[in-house]
C-alpha positions as CSV (number, residue, x, y, z in Angstrom):
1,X,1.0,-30.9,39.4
2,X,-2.3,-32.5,39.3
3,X,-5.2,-29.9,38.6
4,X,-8.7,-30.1,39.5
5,X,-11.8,-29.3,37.5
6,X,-15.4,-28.9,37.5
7,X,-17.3,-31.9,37.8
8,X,-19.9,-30.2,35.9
9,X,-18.3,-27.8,33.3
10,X,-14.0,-29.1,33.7
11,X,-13.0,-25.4,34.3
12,X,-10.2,-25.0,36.1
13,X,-11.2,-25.2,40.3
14,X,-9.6,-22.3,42.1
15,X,-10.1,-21.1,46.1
16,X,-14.1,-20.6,45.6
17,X,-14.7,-24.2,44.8
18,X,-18.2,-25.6,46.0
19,X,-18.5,-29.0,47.8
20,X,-21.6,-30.8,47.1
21,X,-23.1,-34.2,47.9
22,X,-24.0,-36.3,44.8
23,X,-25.1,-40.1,45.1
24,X,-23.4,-39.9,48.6
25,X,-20.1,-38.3,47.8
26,X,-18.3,-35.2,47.7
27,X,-17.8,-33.8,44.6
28,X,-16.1,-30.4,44.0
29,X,-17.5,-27.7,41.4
30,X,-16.5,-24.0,40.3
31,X,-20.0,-22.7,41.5
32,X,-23.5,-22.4,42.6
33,X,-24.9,-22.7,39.2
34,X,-22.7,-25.9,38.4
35,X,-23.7,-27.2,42.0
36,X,-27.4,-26.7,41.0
37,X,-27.1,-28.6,37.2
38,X,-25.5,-31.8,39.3
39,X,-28.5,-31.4,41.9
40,X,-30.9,-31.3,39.4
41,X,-29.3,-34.1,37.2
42,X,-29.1,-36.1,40.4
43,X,-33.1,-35.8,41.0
44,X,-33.7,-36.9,37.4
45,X,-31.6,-39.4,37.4
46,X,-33.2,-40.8,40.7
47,X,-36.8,-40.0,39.7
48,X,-36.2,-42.3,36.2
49,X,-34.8,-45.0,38.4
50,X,-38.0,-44.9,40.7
51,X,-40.5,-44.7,37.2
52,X,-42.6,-48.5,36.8
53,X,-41.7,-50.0,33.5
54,X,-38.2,-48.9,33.4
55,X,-35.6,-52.0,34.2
């Protein structure tokens, strides 16, 4: 049987799994607080990207 973890923390998904949308795909985490770390990482990732200087 093939399980399913967090994307953000690897504990073990269950029924209350949260979808969210990161760099245009779906990506399945235990909860809101997980959902939120990606988010955020997500943001800083693309605000470092966008930062002159930085190639």
């Amino acid at each position: 049987m093939n399980e399913q973890t967090c994307a953000a923390c690897d504990y073990k998904l269950d029924d209350t799994r949260i979808l969210v949308n990161i760099g245009g795909k779906p990506v399945e985490v235990c909860c809101e607080e997980c959902a939120a770390k990606l988010r955020e990482a997500e943001k800083s990732a693309r605000a470092a990207t966008r930062q002159p200087g930085h190639n």
